[in-house]
C-alpha positions as CSV (number, residue, x, y, z in Angstrom):
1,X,0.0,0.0,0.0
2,X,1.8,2.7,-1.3
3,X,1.3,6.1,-1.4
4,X,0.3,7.0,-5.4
5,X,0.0,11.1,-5.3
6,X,0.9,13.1,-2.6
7,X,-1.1,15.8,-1.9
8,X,1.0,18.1,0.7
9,X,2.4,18.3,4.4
10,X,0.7,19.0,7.5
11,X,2.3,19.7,10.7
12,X,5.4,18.6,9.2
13,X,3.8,15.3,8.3
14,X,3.2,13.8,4.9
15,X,-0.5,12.7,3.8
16,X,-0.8,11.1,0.6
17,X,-3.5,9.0,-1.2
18,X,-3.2,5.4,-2.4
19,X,-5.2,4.9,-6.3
20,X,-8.0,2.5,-4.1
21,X,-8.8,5.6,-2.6
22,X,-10.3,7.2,-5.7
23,X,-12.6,4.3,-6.0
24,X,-14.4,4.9,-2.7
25,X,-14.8,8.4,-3.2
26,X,-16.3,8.1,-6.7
27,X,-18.4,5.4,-4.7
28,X,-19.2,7.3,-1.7
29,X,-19.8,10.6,-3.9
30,X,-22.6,8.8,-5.8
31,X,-24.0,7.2,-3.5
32,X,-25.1,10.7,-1.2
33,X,-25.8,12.2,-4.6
34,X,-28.0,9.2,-5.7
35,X,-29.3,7.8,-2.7
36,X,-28.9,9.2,0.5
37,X,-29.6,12.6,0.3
38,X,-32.3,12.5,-2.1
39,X,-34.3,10.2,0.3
40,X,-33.4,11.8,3.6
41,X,-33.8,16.0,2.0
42,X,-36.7,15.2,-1.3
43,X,-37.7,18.8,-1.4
44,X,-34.5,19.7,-2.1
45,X,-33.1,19.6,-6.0
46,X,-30.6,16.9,-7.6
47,X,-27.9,20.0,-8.4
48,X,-28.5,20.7,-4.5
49,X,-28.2,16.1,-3.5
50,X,-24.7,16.6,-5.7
51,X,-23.6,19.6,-3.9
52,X,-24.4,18.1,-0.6
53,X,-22.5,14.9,-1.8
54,X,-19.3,17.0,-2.8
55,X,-19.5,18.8,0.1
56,X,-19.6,15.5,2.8
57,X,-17.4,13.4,1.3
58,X,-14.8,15.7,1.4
59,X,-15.4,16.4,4.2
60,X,-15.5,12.7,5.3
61,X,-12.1,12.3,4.1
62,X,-11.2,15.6,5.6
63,X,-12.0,13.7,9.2
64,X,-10.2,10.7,8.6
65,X,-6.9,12.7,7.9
66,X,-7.7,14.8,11.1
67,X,-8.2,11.5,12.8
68,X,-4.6,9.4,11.3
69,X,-2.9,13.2,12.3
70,X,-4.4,12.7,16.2
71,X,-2.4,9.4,15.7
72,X,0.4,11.3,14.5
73,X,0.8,14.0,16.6
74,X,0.4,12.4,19.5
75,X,3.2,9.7,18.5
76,X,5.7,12.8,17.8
77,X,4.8,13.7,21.1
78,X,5.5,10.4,22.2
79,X,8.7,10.4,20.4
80,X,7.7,8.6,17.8
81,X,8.9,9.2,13.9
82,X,6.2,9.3,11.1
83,X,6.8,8.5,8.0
84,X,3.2,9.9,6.7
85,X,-0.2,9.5,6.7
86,X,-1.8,7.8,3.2
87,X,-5.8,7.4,2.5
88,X,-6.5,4.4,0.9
89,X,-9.1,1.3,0.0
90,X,-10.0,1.3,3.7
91,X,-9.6,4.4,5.4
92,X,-5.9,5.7,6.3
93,X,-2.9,4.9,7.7
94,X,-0.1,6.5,9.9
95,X,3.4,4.9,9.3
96,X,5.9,4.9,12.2
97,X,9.2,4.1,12.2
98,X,10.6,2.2,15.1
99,X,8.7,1.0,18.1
100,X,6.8,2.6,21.0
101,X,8.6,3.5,24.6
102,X,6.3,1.7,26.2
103,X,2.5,0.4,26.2
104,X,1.4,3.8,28.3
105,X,2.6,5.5,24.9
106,X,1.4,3.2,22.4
107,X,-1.9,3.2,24.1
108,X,-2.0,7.6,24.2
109,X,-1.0,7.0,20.6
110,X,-4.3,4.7,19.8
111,X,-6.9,6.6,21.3
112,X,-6.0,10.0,19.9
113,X,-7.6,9.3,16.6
114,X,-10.6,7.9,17.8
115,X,-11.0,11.1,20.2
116,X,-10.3,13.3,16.8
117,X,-13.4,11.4,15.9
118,X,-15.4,12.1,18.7
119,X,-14.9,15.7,18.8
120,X,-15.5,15.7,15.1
121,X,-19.0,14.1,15.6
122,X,-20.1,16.4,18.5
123,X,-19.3,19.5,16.2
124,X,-21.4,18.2,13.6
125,X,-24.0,17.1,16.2
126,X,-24.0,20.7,17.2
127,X,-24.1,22.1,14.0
128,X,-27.1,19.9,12.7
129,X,-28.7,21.6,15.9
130,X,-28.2,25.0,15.4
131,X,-31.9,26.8,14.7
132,X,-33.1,27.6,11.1
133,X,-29.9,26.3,9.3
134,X,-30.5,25.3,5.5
135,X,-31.4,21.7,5.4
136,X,-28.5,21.0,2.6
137,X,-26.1,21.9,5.6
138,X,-28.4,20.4,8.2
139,X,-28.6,17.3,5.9
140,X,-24.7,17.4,5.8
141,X,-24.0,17.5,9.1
142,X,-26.5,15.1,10.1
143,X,-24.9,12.8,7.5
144,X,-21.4,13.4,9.4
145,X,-22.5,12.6,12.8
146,X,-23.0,9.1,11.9
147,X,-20.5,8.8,10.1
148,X,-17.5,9.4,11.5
């Protein structure tokens, strides 16, 4: 699983995508254009569903980079090397190099993508809560929530 176009560095660290990755955002894209959001928002117009699709998937990924750079971070913190962060087939990845100091560390190192997440899902819970918000965003964030 290699990394096939890199697409920049955050924080010092390298993200990259893997070719499977196109696949399931084509897939994922299509499906909230075709099917989700036209049954869970019908008043609203196939040009708006494709927004909204763009718009979460994106945004989808966005999270699971935020979520493998938790990992990250936290393992420099640790310190940890990276070698970078690539989306692929399943999801993402971070690659270290070497081993962890201890299970104390490799443990801090676990949970801070899966905490990532749950902040993530409690801003778009929050959002998707918010008073007299367009549904296409309500629809979005809703989407998000239980997603991520």
């Amino acid at each position: 699983m290699g990394t096939s176009l890199r697409l920049g560095r955050v924080a010092g660290i390298e993200i990259g995508i893997n070719w499977s990755w196109l696949v399931v955002f084509a897939l994922l894209l299509w499906t909230l254009a075709t099917g989700i959001f036209p049954s869970t928002n019908p008043k609203l117009s196939g040009g708006t569903h494709v927004a909204m699709a763009i718009v979460a998937t994106v945004l989808f990924f966005s999270s699971l980079v935020l979520h493998e750079l938790g990992h990250a971070l936290q393992a420099r913190r640790e310190g940890v090397e990276i070698e970078g962060i690539t989306l692929w087939l399943f999801g993402g990845v971070a690659k270290f190099k070497g081993m962890f100091d201890s299970a104390g560390a490799e443990f801090r190192i676990a949970i801070a993508g899966p905490l990532v997440s749950l902040g993530l899902g409690i801003l778009f819970v929050l959002i998707a809560l918010i008073p007299g918000i367009p549904q296409a965003v309500d629809g979005v964030a809703a989407w998000l929530d239980t997603s991520i």
